[in-house]
Phi, psi and omega in degrees: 000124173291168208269122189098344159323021212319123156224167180271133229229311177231108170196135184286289170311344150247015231283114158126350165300188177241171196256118168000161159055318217285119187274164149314301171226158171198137165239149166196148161221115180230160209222127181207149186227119203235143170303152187255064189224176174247349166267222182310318194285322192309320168303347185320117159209144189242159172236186151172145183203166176265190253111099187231152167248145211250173169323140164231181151214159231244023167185162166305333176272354172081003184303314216193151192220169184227099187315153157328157172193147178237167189196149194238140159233178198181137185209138171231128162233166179227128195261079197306346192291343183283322181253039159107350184248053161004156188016013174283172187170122174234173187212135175235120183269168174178133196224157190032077206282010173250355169075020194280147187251143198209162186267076178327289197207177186204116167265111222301338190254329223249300179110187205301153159223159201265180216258138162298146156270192210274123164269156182200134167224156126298111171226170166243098189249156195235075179285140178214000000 
């Protein structure tokens, strides 16, 4: 078995699946960026990342699997330090920023449930 394989190792009834929720592959990547400026821009920073989960299943017998999904995020901050405001920061996050609707998981007794849709926050943080 390679290395990163989940599979179930001691069991008389599953003994060679892979284990509930557990994907095959799971990836992310984020990319951040902050502007190089010296006024008001300088505070500036932009992100943005993938996010992929590989195929699961949704019980220990492999009975029903839950597709693979990719999902995009995006983030804008602001460094307030740049207009005068030493430790300060706000941020606008957005996750599942294409709204794509996808099946998170699916439990063998209850049945499937989708994937959140696309969110957006805000925050404001203060370091002293």
């Amino acid at each position: 078995m390679p290395i990163g394989d989940g599979q179930i190792t001691r069991d008389n009834r599953y003994q060679g699946n892979r284990p509930a929720f557990v994907p095959r592959h799971q990836a992310a990547l984020w990319l951040d960026y902050r502007l190089q400026a010296a006024d008001a821009w300088g505070g500036l920073s932009l992100g943005g990342g993938i996010r992929h989960v590989g195929q699961t299943f949704g019980d220990n017998a492999n009975q029903f699997s839950v597709p693979s999904f990719t999902l995009f995020d995006a983030a804008i901050r602001y460094d307030l330090a740049a207009i005068g405001h030493e430790g300060a920061q706000f941020s606008l996050n957005v996750t599942n920023l294409t709204d794509k609707r996808y099946v998170s998981t699916c439990l063998s007794a209850s049945g499937c449930y989708w994937g959140p849709g696309r969110a957006v926050s805000t925050s404001l943080s203060y370091k002293w």
